[in-house]
N, C-alpha and C positions, 0 to 999 in steps of 0.2 A: 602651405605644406601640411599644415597637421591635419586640418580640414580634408585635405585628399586624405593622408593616415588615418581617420577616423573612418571613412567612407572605407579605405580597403579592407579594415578591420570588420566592421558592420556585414560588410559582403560575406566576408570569411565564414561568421556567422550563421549568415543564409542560408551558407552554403553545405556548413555541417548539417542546420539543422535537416535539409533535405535530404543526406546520407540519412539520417537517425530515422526519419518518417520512412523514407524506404527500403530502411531494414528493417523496423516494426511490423509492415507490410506483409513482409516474407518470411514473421512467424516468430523473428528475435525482441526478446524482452530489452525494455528502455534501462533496468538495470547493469544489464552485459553492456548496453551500447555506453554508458554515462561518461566512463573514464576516459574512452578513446574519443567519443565526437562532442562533449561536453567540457569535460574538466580538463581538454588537456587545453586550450583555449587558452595563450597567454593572459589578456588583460583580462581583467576580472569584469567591465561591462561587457565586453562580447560572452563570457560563462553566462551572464546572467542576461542578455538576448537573446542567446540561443536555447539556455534554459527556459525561459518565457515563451518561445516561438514554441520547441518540442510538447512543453506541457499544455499549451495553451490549443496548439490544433489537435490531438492527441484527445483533448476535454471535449472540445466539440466540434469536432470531423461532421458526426452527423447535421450540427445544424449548417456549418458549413457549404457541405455538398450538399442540401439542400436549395441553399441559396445560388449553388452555382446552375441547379439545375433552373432555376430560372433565368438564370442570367444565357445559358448556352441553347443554342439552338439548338444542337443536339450531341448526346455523350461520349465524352474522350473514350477510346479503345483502351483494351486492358495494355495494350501496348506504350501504352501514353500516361502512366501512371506517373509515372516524374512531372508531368506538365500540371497534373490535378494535384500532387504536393503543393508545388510550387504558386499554383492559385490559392488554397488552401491556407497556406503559411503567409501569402498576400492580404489574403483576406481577413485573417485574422488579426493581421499587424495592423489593417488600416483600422479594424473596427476596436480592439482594446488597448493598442500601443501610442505613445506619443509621436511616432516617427511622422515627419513629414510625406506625406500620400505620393509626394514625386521621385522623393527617394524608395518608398517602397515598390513604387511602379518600374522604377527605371532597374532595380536587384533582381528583380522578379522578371526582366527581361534580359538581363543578365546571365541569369540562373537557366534559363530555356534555352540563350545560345550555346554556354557551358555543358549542356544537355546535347548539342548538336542537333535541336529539334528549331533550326532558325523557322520553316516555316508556320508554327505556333506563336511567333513574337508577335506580329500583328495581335493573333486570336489575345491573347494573356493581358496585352498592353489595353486595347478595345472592353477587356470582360470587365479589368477594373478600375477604369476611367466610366464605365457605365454604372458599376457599382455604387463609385461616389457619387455618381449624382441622384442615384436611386433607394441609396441607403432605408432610410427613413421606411419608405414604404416597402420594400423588400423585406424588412427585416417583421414589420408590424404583420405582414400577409403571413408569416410561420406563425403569427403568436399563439394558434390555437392550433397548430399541428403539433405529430407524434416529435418531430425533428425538433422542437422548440426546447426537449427534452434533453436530444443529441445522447440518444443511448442506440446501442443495437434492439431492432424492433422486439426481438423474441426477449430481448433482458427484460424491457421495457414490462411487456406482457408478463413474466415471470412474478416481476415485482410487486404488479398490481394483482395477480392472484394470493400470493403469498401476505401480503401488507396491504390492503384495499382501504384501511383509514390512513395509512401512514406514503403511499407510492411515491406521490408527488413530494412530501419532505427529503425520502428519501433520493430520489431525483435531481431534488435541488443541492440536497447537501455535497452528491458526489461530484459536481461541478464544481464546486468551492474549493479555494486552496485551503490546504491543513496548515494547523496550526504547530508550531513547533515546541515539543514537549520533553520535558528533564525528565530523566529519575534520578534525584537524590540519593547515594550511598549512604546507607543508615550505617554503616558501619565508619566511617567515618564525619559526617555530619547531620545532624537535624536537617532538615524542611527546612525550618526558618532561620536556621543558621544560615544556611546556604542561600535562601531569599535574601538574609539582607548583605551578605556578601555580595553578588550580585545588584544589588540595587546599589549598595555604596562604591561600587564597580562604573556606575553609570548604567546598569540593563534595565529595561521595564519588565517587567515579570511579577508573574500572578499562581498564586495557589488555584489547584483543582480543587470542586467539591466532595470529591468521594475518592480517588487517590492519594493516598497519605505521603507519598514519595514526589507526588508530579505537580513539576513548576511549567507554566507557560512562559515560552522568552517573547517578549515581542518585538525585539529589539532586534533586528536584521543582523547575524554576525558569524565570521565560522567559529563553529560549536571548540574546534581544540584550541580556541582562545581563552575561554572562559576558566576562572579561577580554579587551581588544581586538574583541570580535566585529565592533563598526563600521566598525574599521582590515581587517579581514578575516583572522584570526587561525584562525578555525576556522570550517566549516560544517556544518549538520547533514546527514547522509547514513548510510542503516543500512551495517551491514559489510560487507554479504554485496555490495552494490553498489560499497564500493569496491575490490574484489578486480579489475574493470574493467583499471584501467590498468596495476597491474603486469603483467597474462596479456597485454596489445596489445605492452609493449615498444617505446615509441617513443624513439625518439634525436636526440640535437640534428641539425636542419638539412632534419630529414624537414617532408612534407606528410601531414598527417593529416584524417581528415574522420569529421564525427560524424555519423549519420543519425539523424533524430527525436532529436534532442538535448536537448528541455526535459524537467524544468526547467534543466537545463545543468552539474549535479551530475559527472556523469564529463568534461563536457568543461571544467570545470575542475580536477578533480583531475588530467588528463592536462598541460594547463599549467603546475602546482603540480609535479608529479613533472618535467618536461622546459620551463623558462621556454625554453628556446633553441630551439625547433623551427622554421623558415620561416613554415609558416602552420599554422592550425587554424581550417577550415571549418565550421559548427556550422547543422547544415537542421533547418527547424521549420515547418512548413508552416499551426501554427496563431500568429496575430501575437499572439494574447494572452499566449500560453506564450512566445512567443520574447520579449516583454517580460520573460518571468521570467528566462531565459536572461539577459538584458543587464542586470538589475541585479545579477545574483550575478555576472558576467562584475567589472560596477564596483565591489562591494562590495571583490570581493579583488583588485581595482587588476591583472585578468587584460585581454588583447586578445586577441579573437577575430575573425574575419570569420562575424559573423550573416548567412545567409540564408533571407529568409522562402520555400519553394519544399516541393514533393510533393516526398518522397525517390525516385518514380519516375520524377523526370523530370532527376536528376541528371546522366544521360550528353549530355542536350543544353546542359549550362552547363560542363563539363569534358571536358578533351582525353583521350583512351586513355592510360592507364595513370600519368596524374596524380598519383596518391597513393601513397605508402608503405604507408600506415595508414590503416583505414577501419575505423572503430566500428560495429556497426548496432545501435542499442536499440531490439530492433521492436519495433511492437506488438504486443500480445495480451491472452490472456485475466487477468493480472494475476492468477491465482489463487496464485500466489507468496507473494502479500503482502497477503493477507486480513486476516492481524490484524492490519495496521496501517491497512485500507481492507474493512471488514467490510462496508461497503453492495456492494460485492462480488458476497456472495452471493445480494444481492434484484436487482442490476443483468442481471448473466451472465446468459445464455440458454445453453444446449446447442446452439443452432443458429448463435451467432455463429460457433465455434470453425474453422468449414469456411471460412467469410468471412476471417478472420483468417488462417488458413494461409497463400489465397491472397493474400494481400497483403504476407504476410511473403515469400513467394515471389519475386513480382514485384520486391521492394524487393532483393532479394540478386541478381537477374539483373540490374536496373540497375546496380547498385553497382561488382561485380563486373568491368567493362569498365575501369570510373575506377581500377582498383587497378595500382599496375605490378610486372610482373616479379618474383619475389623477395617482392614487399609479403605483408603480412600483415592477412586480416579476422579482427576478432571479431567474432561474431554473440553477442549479450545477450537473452535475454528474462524477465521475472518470472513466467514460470509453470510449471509443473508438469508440463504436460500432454505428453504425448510426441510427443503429434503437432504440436504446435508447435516442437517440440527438435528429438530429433535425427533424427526422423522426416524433418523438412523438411530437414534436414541432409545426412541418408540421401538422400533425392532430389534434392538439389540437389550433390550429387558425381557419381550418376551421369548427369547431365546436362553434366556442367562437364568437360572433359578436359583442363584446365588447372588444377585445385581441386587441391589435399590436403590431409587432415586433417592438423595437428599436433597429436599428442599430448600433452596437458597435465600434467606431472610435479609434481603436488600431490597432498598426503596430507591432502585434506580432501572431502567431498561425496560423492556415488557416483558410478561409472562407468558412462559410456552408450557404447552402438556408438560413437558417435563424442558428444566433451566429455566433460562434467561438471556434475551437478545438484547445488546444493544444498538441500536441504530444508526446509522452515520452518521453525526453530528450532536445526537445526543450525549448532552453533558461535555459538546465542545472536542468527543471522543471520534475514533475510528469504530464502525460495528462489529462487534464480537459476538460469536454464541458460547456461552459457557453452563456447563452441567455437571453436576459432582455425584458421583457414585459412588457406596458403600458396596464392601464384598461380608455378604452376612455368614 
C-alpha cells in the first residue's frame, strides 16, 4: 500500500508539472504558476519532484527537443504540444533523476492518456524505451551543436556578440542551479554573528567575497526556519544584488528613492546599511508586488514610504532636485539571472529587448530631474545585454549635460565604457550591470 501511495503521489507530480510547462508555453511566468501547481503539493517530495521536473525542462527544453528531434520521425503539431511536454519532462527525468526508467515510462503514458491523446501512447512509450538504449550516443552527436547550449538561438547569438571571450561561461553558468544566499540585517547582527549562529544551528554556510551582508546556506532547508527569520534577522537576496547599496552610498539624513523597487530587497538593505536617513520613497507601480514590498518592509520592523505610481511619472509627485539618492532597478530583459528564473528563456522574445530599452530610457529622463545637485543615481539592471547597460548609459550621457559618470573602483565583474557587469556566476553571483551617476 504505501508503494502504490508513493507512485500516486509521484504521478500527481507529473502531472502538475505538465500544467506549469504548459502554461509557461502560453506566455505565463513560472513565478505566478509556483504557488498553485508547485507549493501547494501536500508532501514535501513530490514539491521538490515537481520542482526538479519544472526547473530542470524549462533549463533545457532546447537541448531536449533536440534530442527528440532525433529520436521522432517527424514533428508533433502545434496541436500536440502536451504530448512534446510530456516527452520533455520524460526525458529529462530519465537523463538527471534517480527515478526508475519504467516508472518514468509507464507516468509518461499515463500523462498522454490523461491528455486523451491515447493514440500517442504507442509513439511516447517507443520514443523512450529507444532513448534508453541510445542514450550515450544521442546525447554525445549534440556535443558540438548550438542545442548542447539549450538557449534560444537568437539569445545565443546575442551573447556571443555581446561577450565573445566570456559566451560559453556564460552559457554554462545559466544552466547551473543558483546558489542560495542570506543577507544579514546589520541592524540587528553581524555577518559573523549570524554565521556562527547558524553553523552552531547545524547549517553549512559560507561568507561571500565582496558582499559584506551575504551568507551562502548550503544546507538544503526552508529559509523561515532559520534562527530569528520572523524577528527579521536575515533575508534571502543573491550577492550579486546586494552589492546595490554599498555602490549608492547613502548617508544619514539624505532622501533616497527607489524606482521599480519590488520585491523591495535593496530598498531594505539600503535602510539596514543607513536606519537614519529622512525618508526612503520605494515606487511600484504593480500593487501586487508593492504588497511584497510592505511585508518584507514589516518583517524586518523597516519604514518606508510605499508608493503605488509608473516610475515615469515620478517628476509630477516630486519637486526638482528632491533627492540625494535615486536607485533605478529597471526593468529588462532579466537574462542576468536565468538560472535562477530559467522560464526565461521560453518567456523572452528578441523583439522585447528594443521595448525595454525604451522604457528604461524614459524612466532615467524622469528620474533624473527629482535628483539634486551633487546627488548620486544608480542605474541597476539583471541583464547582460549591452544594449540595455551601458549602451543606454552611453546615450543617456550624451543627452544629459548635467550627468557624469562615476567610476566604480572595484576589483570584481568586467569593465564597460561606462560601469560594471557582473557575469552569471561570477563570484558565485547572479549578473548585474551597475553604473553610478553624479548630477554636476
Amino acid at each position: 500500500m504505501p508503494g502504490k501511495g508513493n507512485k500516486k503521489r509521484a504521478a500527481q507530480a507529473r502531472q502538475n508539472t505538465l500544467q506549469v510547462l504548459m502554461r509557461v508555453a502560453e506566455g505565463v511566468s513560472l513565478s505566478a504558476l509556483q504557488a498553485r501547481w508547485i507549493n501547494a503539493l501536500a508532501d514535501n517530495r513530490d514539491r521538490a519532484l515537481c520542482q526538479e521536473l519544472v526547473y530542470g525542462v524549462l533549463r533545457w527544453r532546447w537541448k531536449l527537443d533536440a534530442l527528440l528531434g532525433l529520436l521522432l520521425q517527424k514533428k508533433l503539431k502545434a496541436k500536440d504540444r502536451d504530448v512534446q511536454n510530456i516527452l520533455r519532462l520524460a526525458l529529462y527525468e530519465l537523463m538527471s533523476c534517480r527515478t526508475p526508467p519504467y516508472a518514468v515510462i509507464n507516468d509518461a503514458v499515463l500523462l498522454v492518456r490523461g491528455q486523451h491523446k491515447h493514440w500517442a501512447c504507442g509513439l511516447v512509450n517507443a520514443v523512450l524505451r529507444n532513448f534508453l538504449r541510445q542514450s550515450e550516443a544521442l546525447i554525445a552527436q549534440l556535443s558540438t551543436e548550438p542545442a548542447c547550449y539549450s538557449h534560444p538561438l537568437w539569445m545565443q547569438e546575442k551573447i556571443k556578440h555581446d561577450w565573445p571571450l566570456h559566451w560559453q561561461q556564460i552559457l554554462q553558468a545559466n544552466n547551473q542551479r543558483p546558489p542560495l544566499w542570506l543577507r544579514v540585517n546589520a541592524l540587528q547582527h553581524s555577518t559573523a554573528d549570524y554565521q556562527r549562529m547558524l553553523q552552531q544551528s547545524g547549517y553549512d554556510v559560507s561568507r561571500h567575497r565582496i558582499a559584506g551582508q551575504a551568507l551562502k546556506l548550503n544546507t538544503v532547508t526552508d529559509v523561515t526556519s532559520l534562527p530569528d527569520f520572523a524577528q527579521g534577522a536575515v533575508s534571502v537576496q543573491d550577492a550579486g544584488a546586494q552589492l546595490s547599496a554599498a555602490l549608492l552610498d547613502v548617508q544619514p539624513g539624505q532622501r533616497v528613492l527607489d524606482l521599480c523597487a519590488a520585491p523591495g530587497g535593496k530598498s531594505c538593505h539600503l535602510l539596514e546599511t543607513c536606519p537614519s536617513l529622512e525618508q526612503l520613497v520605494a515606487v511600484e507601480i504593480d500593487s501586487s508586488r508593492m504588497q511584497r514590498v510592505e511585508e518584507n518592509l514589516q518583517r524586518l520592523q523597516l519604514k518606508a514610504d510605499c508608493v503605488i505610481a509608473d516610475a515615469r511619472d515620478i517628476g509630477q509627485r516630486y519637486d526638482r532636485g528632491f533627492f540625494e539618492r535615486i536607485l533605478i532597478d529597471a526593468p529588462c530583459s532579466a537574462s542576468g539571472v536565468i538560472r535562477r528564473h530559467p522560464d526565461i528563456k521560453s518567456l523572452r522574445r528578441e523583439t522585447d529587448i528594443a521595448a525595454l530599452c525604451r522604457l528604461q530610457a524614459e524612466i532615467l529622463a524622469t528620474a533624473w530631474p527629482v535628483l539634486k545637485p551633487g546627488g548620486q543615481l544608480l542605474y541597476v539592471t539583471c541583464s547582460i545585454f549591452k544594449q540595455e547597460n551601458e549602451q543606454q548609459i552611453d546615450a543617456f550621457l550624451r543627452h544629459t549635460s548635467d550627468a557624469e559618470n562615476r567610476e566604480l573602483s572595484v576589483e570584481w565583474g568586467q569593465p564597460c565604457s561606462v560601469g560594471r557587469q557582473l557575469l552569471p556566476g561570477e563570484d558565485d553571483a547572479d549578473g548585474f550591470y551597475f553604473c553610478l551617476l553624479r548630477k554636476v
